[in-house]
Backbone as numpy.savetxt, mean C-alpha at the origin, in Angstrom:
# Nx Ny Nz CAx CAy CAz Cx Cy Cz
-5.98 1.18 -24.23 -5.08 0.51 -23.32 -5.84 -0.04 -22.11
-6.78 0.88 -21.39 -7.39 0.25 -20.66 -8.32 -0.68 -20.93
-8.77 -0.81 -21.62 -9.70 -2.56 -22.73 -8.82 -3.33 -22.22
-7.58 -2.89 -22.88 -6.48 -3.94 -23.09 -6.39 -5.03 -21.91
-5.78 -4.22 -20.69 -5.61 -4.41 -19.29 -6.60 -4.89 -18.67
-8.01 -4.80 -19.02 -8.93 -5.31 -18.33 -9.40 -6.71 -18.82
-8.44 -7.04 -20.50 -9.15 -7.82 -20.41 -8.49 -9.60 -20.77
-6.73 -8.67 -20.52 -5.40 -9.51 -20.36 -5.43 -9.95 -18.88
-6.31 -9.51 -18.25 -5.70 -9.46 -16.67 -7.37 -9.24 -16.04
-8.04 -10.21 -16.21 -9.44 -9.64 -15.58 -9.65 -10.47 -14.32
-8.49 -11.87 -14.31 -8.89 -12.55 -12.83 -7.85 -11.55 -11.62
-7.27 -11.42 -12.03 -6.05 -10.62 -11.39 -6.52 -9.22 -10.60
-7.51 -8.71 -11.29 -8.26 -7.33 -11.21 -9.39 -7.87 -10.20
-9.72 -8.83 -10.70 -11.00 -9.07 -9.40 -10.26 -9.76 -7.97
-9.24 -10.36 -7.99 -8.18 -10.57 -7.01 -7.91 -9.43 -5.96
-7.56 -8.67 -6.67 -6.90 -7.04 -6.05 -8.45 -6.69 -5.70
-9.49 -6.13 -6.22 -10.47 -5.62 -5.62 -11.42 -6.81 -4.55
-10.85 -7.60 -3.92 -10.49 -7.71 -3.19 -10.46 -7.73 -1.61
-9.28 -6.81 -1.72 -8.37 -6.39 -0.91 -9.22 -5.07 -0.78
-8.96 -4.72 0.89 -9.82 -3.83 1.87 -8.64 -2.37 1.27
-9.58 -1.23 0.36 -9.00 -0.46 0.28 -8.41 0.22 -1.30
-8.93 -1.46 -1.88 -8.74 -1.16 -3.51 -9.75 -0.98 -3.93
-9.88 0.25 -5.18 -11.36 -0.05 -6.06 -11.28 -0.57 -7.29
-11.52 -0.29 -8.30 -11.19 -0.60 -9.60 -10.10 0.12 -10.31
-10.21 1.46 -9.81 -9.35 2.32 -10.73 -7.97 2.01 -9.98
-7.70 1.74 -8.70 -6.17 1.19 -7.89 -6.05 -0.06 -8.69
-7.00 -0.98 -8.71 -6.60 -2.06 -9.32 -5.67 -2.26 -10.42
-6.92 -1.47 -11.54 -5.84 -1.35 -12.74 -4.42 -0.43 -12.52
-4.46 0.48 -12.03 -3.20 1.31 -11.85 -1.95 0.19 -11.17
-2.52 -0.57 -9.99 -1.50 -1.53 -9.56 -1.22 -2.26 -10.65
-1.66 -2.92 -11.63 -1.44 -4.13 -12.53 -0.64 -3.18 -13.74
-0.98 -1.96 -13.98 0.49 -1.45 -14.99 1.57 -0.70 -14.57
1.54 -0.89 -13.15 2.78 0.00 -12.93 3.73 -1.19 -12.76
3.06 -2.39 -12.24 3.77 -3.70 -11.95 3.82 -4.56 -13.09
3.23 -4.11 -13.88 3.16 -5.04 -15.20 2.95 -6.80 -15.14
1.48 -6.30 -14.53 0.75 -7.30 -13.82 1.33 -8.49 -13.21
2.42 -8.10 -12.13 3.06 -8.73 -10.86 3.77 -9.53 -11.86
4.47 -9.46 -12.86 4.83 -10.75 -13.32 6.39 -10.72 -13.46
6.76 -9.85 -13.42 8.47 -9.83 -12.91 8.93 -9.86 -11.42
7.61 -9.77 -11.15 8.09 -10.17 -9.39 8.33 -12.11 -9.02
9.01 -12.48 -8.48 8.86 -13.51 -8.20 8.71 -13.99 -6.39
8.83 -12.51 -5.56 8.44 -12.58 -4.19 8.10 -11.31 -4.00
7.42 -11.34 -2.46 7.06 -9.85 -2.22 8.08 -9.47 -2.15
9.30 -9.34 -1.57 10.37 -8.75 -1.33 11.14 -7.84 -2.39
10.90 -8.49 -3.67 11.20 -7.77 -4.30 10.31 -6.67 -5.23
8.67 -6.98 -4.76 8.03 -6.10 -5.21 8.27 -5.05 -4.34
8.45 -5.14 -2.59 8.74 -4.02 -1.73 10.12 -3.22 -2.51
10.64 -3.84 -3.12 12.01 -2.77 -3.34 11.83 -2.16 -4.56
10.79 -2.66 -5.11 10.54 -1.84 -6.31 9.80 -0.93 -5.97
9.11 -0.93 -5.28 8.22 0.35 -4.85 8.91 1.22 -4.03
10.50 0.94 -3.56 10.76 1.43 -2.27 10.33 1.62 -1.19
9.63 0.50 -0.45 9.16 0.56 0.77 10.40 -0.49 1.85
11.22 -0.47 1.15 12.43 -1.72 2.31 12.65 -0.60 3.08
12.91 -1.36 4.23 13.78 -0.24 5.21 15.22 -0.05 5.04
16.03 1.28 5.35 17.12 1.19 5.17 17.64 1.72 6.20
18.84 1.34 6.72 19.39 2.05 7.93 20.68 3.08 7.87
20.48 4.39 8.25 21.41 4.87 7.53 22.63 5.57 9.27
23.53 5.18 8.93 24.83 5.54 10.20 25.98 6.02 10.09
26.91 6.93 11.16 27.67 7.15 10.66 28.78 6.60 11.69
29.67 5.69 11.42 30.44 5.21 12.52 29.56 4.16 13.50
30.03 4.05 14.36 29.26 3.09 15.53 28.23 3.66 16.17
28.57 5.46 16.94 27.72 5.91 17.90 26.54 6.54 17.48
26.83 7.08 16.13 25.29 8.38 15.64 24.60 7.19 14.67
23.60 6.33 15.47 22.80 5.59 14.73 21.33 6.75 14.57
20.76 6.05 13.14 19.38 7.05 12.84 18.46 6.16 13.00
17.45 6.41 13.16 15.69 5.60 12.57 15.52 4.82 11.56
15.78 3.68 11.13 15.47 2.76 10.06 14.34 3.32 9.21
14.13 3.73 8.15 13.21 4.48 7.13 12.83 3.99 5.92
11.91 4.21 5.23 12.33 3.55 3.77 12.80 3.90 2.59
13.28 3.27 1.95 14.67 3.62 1.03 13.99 4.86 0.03
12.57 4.84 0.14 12.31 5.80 -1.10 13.12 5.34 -2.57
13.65 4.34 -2.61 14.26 4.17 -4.11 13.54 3.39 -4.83
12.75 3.78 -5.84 12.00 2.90 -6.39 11.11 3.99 -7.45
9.63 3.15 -7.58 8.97 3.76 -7.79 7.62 4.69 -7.41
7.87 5.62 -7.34 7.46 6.71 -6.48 5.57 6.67 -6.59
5.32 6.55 -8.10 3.61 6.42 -8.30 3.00 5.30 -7.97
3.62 4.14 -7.15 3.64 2.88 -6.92 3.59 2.58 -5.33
4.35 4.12 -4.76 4.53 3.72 -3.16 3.01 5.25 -3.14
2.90 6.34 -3.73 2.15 6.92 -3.58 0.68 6.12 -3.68
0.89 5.10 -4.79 -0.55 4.57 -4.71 -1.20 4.02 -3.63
-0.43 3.03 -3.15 0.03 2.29 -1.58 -0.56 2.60 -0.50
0.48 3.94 -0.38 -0.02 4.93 0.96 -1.72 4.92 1.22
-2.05 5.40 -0.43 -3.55 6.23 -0.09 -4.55 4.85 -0.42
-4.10 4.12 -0.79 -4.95 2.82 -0.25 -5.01 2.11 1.52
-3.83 2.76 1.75 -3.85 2.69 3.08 -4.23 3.56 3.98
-4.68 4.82 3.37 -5.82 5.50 3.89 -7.05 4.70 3.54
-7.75 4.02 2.85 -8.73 3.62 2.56 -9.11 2.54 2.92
-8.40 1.95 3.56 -8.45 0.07 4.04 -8.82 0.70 5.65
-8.39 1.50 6.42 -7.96 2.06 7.87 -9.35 2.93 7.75
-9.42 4.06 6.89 -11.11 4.30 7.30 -11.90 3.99 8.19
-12.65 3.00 7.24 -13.74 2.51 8.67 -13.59 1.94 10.04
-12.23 1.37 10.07 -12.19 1.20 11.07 -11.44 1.85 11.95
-10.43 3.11 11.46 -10.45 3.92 12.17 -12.00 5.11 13.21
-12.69 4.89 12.00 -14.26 5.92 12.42 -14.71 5.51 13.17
-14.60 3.56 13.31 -15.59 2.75 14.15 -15.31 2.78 15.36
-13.69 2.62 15.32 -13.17 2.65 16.28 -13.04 4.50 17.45
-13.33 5.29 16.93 -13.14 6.75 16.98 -14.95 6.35 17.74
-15.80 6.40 17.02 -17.37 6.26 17.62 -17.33 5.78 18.72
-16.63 4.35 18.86 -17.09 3.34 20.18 -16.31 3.69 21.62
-15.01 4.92 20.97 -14.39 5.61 22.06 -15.13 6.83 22.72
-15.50 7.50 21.77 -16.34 8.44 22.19 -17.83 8.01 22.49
-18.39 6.81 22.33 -19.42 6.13 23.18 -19.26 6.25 24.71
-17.84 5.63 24.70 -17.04 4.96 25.44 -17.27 6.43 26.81
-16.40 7.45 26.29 -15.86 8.80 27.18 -17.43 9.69 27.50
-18.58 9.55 26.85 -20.01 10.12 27.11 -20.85 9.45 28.28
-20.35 8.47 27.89 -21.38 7.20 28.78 -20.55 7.20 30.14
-19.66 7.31 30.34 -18.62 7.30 31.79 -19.33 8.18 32.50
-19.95 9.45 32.17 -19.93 10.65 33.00 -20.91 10.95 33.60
């Protein structure tokens, strides 16, 4: 299966890798859980397939909550997501973490 996928979908795969945060193995995982973006016809509705829309949930006029996301979807799809979004934020979280603490040494 994975032959398969790599080799139905190999511009698509080098597309996604990419993107700050994908490697190869996210790649392919994004292209069969989405069945290589092709029932999507906007992001919008790829966000609701993954459940990342926001939803607002209230009761009456006065007890409004935090807009959140719907979680309705698919769950190995928003998990993948997340931890690519640990991986895109990395370095430049670290870089940014170094040049602060440059930053707070050098003051003193």
């Amino acid at each position: 299966m994975l032959v398969l996928v790599k080799q139905s979908h190999q511009d698509l795969l080098t597309r996604l890798k990419t993107i700050p945060g994908i490697g190869p193995k996210t790649a392919i995982m994004l292209v069969v859980l989405t069945g290589g973006f092709d029932r999507f016809t906007s992001a919008a509705e790829l966000c609701r397939y993954a459940g990342l829309t926001p939803v607002i949930r209230q009761s009456g006029s006065s007890v409004k909550g935090r807009p959140r996301i719907s979680k309705i979807g698919n769950q190995k799809l928003r998990n993948l997501l997340f931890m690519c979004r640990f991986n895109a934020c990395k370095p430049a979280c670290q870089q940014a973490g170094t040049t602060r603490l440059a930053e707070i040494f050098t003051s003193e």
